[in-house]
TIDREN-611740 format. One record per atom (N, C-alpha, C, CB): residue number from 1; atom name; z, x, y. Coordinates in pm, 1 decimal, padded with zeros to 6 digits, always signed. Last residue first. Glycine has a CB too. Example, Ala and Ser with C-alpha at 12.3 -4.5 7.8 and 13.67 -1.06 7.14 Angstrom:
+-----+------+----------+----------+----------+
:   n : atom :       pz :       px :       py :
+-----+------+----------+----------+----------+
:   2 :    N : +00708.0 : +01285.0 : -00225.0 :
:   2 :   CA : +00714.0 : +01367.0 : -00106.0 :
:   2 :    C : +00787.0 : +01290.0 : +00003.0 :
:   2 :   CB : +00572.5 : +01408.4 : -00059.8 :
:   1 :    N : +00780.0 : +01319.0 : -00569.0 :
:   1 :   CA : +00780.0 : +01230.0 : -00450.0 :
:   1 :    C : +00780.0 : +01320.0 : -00330.0 :
:   1 :   CB : +00904.6 : +01130.8 : -00447.3 :
+-----+------+----------+----------+----------+
***
This chain:
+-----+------+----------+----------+----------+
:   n : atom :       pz :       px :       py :
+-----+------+----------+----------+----------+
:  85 :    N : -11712.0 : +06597.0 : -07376.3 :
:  85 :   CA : -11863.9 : +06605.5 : -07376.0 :
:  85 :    C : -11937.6 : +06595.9 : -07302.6 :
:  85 :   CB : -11914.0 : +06550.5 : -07427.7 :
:  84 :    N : -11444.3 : +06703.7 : -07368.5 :
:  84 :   CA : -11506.4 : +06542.8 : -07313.7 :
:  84 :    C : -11659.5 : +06494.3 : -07289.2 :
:  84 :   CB : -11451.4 : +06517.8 : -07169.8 :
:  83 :    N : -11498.8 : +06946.5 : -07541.4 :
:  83 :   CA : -11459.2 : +06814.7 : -07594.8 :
:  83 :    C : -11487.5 : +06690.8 : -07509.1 :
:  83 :   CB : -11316.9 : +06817.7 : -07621.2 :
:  82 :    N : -11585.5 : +07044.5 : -07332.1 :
:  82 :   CA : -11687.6 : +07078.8 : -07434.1 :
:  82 :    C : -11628.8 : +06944.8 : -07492.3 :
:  82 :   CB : -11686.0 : +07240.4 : -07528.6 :
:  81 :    N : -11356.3 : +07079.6 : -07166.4 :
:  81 :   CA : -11490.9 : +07029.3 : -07071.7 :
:  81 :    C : -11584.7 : +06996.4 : -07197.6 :
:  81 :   CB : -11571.6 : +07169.1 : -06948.2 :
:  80 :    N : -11164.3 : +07248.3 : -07354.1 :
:  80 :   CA : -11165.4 : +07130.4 : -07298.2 :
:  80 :    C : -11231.4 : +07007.7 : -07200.2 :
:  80 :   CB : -11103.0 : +07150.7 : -07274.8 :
:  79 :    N : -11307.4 : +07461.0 : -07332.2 :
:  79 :   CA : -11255.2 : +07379.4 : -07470.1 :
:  79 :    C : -11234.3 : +07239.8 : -07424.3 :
:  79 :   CB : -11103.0 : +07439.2 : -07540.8 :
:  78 :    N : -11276.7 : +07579.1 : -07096.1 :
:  78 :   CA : -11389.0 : +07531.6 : -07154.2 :
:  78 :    C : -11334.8 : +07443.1 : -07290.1 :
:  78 :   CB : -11489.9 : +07659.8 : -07186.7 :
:  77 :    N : -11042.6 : +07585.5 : -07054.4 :
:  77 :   CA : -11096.2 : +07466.7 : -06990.9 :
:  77 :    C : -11248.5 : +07429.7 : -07038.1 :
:  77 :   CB : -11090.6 : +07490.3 : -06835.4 :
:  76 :    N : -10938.1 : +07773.8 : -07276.8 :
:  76 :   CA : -10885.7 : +07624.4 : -07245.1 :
:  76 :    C : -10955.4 : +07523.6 : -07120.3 :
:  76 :   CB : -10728.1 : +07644.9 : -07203.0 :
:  75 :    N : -11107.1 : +08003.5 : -07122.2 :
:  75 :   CA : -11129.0 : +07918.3 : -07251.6 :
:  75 :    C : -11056.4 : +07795.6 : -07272.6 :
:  75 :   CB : -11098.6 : +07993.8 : -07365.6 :
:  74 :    N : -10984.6 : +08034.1 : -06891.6 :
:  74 :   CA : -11123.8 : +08012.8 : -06853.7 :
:  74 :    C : -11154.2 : +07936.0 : -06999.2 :
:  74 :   CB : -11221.5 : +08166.9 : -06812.1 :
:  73 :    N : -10718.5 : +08090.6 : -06943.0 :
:  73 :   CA : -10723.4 : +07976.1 : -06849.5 :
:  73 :    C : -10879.9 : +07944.8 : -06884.5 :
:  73 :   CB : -10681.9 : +08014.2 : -06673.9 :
:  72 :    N : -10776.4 : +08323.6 : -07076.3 :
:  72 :   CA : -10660.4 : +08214.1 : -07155.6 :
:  72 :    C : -10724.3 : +08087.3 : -07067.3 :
:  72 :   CB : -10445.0 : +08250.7 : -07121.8 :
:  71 :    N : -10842.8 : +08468.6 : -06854.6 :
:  71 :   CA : -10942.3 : +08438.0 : -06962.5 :
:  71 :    C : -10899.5 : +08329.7 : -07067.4 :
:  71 :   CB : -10972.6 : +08566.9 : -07037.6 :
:  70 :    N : -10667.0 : +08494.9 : -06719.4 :
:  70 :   CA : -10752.4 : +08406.9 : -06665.3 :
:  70 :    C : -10841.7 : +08429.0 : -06784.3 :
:  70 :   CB : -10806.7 : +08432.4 : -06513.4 :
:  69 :    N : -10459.4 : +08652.2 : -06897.5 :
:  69 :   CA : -10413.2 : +08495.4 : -06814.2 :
:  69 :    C : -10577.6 : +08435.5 : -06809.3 :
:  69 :   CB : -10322.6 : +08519.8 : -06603.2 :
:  68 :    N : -10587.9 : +08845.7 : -06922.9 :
:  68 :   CA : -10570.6 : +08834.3 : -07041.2 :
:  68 :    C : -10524.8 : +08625.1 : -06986.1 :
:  68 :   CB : -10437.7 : +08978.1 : -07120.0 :
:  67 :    N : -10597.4 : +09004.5 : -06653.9 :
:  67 :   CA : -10752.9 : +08955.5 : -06714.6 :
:  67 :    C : -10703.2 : +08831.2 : -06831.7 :
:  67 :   CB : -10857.7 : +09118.7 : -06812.7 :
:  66 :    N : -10321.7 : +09003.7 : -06609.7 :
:  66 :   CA : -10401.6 : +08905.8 : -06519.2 :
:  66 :    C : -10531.1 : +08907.4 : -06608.1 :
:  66 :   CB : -10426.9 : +08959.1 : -06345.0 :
:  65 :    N : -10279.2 : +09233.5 : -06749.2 :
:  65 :   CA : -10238.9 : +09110.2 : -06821.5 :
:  65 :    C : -10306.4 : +08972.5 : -06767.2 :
:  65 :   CB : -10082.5 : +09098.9 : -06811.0 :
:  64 :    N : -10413.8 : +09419.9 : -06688.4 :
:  64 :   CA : -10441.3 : +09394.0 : -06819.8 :
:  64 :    C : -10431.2 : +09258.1 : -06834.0 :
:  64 :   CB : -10360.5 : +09462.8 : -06910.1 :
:  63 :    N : -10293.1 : +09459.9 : -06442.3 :
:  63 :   CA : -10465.9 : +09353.5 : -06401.3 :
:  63 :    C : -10474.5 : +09336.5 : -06566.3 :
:  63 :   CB : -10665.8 : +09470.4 : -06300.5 :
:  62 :    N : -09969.1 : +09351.4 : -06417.6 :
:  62 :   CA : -10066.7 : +09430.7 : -06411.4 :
:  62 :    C : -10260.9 : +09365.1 : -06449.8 :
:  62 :   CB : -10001.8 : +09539.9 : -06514.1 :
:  61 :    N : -09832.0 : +09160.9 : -06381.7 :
:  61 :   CA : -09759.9 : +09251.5 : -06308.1 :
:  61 :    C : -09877.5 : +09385.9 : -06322.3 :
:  61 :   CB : -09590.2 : +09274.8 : -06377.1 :
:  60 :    N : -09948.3 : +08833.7 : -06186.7 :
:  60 :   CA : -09913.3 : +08882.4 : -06338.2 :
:  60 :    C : -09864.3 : +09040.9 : -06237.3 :
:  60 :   CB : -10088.5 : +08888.1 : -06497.2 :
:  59 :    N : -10061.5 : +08521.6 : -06091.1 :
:  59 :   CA : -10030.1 : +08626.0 : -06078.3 :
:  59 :    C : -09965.9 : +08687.1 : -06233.9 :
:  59 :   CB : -09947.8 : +08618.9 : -05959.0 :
:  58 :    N : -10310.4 : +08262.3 : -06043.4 :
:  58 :   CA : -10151.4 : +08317.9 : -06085.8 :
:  58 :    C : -10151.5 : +08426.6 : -06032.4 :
:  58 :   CB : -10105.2 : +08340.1 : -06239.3 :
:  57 :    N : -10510.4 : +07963.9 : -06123.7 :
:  57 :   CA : -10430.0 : +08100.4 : -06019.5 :
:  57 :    C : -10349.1 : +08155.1 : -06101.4 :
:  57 :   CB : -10329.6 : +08060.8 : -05877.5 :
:  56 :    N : -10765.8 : +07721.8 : -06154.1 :
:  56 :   CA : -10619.5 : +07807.2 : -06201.3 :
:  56 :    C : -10626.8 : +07920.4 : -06106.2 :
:  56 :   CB : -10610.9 : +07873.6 : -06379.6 :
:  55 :    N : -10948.5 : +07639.3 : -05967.3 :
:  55 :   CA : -10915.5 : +07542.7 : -06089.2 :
:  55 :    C : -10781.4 : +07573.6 : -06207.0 :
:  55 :   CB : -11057.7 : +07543.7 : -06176.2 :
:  54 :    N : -11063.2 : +07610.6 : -05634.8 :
:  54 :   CA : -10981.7 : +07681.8 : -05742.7 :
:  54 :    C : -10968.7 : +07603.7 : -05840.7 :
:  54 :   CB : -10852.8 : +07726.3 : -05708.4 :
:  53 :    N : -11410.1 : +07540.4 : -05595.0 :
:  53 :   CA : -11288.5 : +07497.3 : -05593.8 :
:  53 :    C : -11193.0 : +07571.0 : -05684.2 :
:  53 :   CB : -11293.3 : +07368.4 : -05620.5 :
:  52 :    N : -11635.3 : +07642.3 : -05470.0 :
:  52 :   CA : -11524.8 : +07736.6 : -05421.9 :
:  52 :    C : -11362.9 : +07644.3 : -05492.0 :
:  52 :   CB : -11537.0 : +07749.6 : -05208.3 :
:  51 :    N : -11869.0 : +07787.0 : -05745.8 :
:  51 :   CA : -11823.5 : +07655.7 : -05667.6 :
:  51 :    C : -11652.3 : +07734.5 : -05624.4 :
:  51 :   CB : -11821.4 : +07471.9 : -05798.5 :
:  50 :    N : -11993.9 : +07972.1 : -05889.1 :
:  50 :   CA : -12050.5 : +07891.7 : -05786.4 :
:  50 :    C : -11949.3 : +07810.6 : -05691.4 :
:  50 :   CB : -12141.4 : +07798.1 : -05853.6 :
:  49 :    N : -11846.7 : +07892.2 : -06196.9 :
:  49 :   CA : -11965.4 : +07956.0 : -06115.2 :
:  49 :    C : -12041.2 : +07914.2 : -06002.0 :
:  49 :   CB : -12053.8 : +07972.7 : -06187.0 :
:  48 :    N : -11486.7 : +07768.6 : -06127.0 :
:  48 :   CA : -11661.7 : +07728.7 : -06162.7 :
:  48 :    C : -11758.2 : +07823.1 : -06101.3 :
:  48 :   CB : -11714.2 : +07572.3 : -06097.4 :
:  47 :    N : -11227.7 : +07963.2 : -06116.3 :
:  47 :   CA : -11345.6 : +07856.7 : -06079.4 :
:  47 :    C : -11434.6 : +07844.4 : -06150.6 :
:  47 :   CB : -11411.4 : +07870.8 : -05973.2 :
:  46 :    N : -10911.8 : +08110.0 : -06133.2 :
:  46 :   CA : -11023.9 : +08099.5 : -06159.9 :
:  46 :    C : -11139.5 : +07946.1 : -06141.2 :
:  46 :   CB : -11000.2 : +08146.4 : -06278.3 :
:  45 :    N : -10792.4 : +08423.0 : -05962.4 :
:  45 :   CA : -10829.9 : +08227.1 : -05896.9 :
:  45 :    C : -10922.0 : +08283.3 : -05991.9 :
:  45 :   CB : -10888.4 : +08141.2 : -05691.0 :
:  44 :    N : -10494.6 : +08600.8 : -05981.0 :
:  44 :   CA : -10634.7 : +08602.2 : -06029.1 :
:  44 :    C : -10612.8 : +08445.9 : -05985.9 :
:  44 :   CB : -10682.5 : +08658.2 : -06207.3 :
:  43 :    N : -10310.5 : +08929.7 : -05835.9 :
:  43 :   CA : -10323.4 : +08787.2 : -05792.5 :
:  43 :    C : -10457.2 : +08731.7 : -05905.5 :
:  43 :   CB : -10366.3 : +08778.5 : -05599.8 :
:  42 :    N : -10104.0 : +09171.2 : -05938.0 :
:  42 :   CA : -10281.9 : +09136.3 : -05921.9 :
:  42 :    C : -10254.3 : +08941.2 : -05954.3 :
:  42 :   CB : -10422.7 : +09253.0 : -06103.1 :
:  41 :    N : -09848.9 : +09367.9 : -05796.6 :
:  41 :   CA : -09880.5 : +09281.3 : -05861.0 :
:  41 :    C : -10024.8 : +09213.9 : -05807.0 :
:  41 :   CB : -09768.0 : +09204.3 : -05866.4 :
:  40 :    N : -09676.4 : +09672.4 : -05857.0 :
:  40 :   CA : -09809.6 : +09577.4 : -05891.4 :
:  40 :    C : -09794.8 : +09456.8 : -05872.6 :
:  40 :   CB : -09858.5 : +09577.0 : -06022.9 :
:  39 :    N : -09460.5 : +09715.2 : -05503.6 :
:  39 :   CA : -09443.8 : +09700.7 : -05704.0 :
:  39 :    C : -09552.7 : +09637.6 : -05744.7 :
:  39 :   CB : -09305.3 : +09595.3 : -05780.5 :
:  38 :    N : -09502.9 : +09742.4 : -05264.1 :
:  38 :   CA : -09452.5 : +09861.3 : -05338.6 :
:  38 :    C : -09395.6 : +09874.7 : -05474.1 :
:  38 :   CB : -09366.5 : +09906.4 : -05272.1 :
:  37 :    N : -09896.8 : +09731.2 : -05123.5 :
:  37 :   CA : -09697.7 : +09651.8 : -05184.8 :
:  37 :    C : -09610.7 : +09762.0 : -05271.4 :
:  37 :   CB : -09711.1 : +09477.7 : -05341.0 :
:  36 :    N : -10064.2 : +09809.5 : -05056.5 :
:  36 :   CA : -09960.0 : +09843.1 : -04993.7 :
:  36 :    C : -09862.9 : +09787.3 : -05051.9 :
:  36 :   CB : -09962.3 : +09821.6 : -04873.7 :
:  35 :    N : -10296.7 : +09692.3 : -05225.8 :
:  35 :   CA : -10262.8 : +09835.8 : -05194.2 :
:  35 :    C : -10117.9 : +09882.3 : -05162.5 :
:  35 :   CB : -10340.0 : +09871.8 : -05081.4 :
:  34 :    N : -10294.1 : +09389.6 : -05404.4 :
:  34 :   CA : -10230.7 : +09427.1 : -05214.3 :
:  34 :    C : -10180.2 : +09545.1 : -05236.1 :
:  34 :   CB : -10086.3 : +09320.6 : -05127.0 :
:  33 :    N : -10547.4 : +09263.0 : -05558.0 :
:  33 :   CA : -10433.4 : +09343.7 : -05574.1 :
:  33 :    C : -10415.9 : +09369.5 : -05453.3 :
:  33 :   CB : -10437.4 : +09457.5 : -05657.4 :
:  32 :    N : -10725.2 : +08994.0 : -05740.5 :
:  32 :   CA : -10685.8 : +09045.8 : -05631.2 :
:  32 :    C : -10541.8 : +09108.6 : -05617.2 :
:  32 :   CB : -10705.4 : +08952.7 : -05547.6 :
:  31 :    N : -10998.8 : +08883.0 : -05912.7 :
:  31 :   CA : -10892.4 : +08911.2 : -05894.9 :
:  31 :    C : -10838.5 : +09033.2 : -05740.0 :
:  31 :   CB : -10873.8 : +08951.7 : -06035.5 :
:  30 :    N : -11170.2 : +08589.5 : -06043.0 :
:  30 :   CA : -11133.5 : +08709.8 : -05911.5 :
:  30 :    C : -11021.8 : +08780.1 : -05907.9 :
:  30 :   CB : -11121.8 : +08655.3 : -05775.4 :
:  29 :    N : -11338.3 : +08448.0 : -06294.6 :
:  29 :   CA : -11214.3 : +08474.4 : -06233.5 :
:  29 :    C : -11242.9 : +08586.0 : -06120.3 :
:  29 :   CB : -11106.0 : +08521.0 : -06345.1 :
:  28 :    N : -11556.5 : +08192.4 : -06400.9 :
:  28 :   CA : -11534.2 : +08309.3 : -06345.3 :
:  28 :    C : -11421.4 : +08370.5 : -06263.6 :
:  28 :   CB : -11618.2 : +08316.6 : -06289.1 :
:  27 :    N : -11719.6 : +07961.9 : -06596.5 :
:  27 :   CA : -11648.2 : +08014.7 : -06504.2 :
:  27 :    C : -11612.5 : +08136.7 : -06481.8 :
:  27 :   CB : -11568.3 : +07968.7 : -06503.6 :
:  26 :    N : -11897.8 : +07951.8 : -06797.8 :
:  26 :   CA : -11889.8 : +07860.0 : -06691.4 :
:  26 :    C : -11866.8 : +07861.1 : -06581.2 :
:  26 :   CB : -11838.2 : +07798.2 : -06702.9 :
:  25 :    N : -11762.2 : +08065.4 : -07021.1 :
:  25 :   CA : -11830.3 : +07935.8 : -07037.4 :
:  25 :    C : -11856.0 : +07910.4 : -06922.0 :
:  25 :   CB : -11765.4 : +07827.6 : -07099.8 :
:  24 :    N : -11692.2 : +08362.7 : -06805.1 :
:  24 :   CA : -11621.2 : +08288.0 : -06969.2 :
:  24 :    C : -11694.1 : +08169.5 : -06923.1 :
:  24 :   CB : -11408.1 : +08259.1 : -07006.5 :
:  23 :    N : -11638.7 : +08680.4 : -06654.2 :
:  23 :   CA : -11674.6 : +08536.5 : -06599.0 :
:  23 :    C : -11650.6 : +08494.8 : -06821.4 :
:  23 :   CB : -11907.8 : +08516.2 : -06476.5 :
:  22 :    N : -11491.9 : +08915.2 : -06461.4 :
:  22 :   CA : -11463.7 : +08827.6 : -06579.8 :
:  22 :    C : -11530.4 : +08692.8 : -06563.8 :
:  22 :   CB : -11310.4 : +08807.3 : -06599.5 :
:  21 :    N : -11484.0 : +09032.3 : -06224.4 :
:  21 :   CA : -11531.1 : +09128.0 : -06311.2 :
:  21 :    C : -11511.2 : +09015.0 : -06502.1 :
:  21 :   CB : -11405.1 : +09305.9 : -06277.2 :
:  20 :    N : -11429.4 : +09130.8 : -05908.0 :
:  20 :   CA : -11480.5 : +09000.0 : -06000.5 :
:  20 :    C : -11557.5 : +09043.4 : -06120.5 :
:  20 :   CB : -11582.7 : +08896.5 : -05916.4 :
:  19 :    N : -11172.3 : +09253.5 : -05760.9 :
:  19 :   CA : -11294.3 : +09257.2 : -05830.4 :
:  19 :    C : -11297.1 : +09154.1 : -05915.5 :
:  19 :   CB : -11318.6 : +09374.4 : -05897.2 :
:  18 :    N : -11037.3 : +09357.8 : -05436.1 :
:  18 :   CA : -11135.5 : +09249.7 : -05517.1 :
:  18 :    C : -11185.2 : +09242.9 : -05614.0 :
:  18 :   CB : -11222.2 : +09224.0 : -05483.3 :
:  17 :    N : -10784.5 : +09481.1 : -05291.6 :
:  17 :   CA : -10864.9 : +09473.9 : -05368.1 :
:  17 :    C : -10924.8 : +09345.3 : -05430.4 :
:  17 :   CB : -10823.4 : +09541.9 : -05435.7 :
:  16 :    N : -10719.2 : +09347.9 : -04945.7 :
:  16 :   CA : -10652.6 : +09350.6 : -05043.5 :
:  16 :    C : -10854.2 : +09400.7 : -05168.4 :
:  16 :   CB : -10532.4 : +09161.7 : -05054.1 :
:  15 :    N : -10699.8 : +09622.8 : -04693.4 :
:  15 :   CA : -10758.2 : +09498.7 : -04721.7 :
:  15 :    C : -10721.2 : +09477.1 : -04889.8 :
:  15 :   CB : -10929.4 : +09503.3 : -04681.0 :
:  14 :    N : -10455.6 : +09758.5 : -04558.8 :
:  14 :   CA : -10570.6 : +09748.7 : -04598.0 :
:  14 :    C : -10568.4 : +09625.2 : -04685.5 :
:  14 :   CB : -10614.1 : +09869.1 : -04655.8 :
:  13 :    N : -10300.7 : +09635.6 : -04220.8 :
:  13 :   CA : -10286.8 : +09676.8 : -04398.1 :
:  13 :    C : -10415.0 : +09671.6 : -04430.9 :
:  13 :   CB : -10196.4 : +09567.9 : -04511.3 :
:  12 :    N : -10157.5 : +09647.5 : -03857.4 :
:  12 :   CA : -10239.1 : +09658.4 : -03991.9 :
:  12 :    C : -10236.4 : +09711.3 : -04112.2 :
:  12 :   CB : -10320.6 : +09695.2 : -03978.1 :
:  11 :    N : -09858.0 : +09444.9 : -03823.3 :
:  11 :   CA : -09964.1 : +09560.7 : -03873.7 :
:  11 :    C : -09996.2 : +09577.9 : -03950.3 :
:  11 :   CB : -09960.3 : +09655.2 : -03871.9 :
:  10 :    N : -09902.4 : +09184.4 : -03583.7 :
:  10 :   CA : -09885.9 : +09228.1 : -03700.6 :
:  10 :    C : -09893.6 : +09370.4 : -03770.8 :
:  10 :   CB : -09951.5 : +09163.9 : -03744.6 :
:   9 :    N : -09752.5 : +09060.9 : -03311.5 :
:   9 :   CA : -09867.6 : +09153.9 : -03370.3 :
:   9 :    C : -09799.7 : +09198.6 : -03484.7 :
:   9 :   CB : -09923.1 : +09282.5 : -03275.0 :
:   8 :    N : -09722.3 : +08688.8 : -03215.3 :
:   8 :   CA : -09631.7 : +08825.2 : -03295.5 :
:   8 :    C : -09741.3 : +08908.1 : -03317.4 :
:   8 :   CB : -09542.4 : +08795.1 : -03460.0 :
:   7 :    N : -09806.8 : +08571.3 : -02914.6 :
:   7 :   CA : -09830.0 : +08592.3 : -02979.8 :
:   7 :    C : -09782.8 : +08744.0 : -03077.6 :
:   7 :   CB : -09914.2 : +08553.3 : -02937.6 :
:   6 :    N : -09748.2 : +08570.0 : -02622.7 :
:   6 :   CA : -09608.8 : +08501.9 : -02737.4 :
:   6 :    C : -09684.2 : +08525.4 : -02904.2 :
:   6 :   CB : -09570.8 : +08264.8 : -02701.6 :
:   5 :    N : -09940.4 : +08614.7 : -02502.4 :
:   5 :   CA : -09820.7 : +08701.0 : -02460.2 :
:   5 :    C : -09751.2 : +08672.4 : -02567.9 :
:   5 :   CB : -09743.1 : +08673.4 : -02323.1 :
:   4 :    N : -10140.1 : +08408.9 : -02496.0 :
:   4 :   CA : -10123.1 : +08491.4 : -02578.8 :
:   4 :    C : -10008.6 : +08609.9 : -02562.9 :
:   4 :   CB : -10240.1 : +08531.1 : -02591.2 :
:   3 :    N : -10041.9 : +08215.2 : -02322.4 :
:   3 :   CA : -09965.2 : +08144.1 : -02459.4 :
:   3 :    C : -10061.6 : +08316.2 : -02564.8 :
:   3 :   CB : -10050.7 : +07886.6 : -02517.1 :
:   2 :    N : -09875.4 : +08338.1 : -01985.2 :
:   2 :   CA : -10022.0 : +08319.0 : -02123.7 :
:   2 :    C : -09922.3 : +08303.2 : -02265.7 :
:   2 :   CB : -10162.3 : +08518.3 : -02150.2 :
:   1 :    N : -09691.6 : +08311.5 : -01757.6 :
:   1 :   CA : -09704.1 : +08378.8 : -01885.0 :
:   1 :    C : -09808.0 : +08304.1 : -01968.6 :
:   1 :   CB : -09566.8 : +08386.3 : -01958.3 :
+-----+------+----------+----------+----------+
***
């Protein structure tokens, strides 16, 4: 027996939504929704322009509120990158 025989198949889902549609001082949020789930919820990573390191996440129950999180997140870090000068 092959070690791919033991392998679980999954099924397929569409691909989760993307849009990058919020950037603030610097940075820039993503957000991300899973079509198939059967209650909202929009995932958001926010970063540095450019750069893959996450620097906040979350989740929320609709994209209003996810914009309203990562923009909270994107100004408290700017505020706070501006103060350590």
């Amino acid at each position: 027996m092959s070690s791919k025989s033991k392998l679980i198949d999954f099924p397929a889902r569409k691909k989760p939504l993307v849009r990058r549609t919020l950037s603030s001082g610097g940075y820039e949020a993503e957000f991300f929704t899973d079509p198939s789930a059967d209650f909202p919820v929009v995932h958001y990573v926010v970063s540095r322009k450019g750069e893959a390191e996450i620097l906040a996440w979350g989740q929320e129950s609709s994209m209003e509120a996810a914009q309203r999180a990562a923009m909270d997140a994107m100004h408290d870090m700017y505020k706070r990158h501006t103060a350590a000068g």
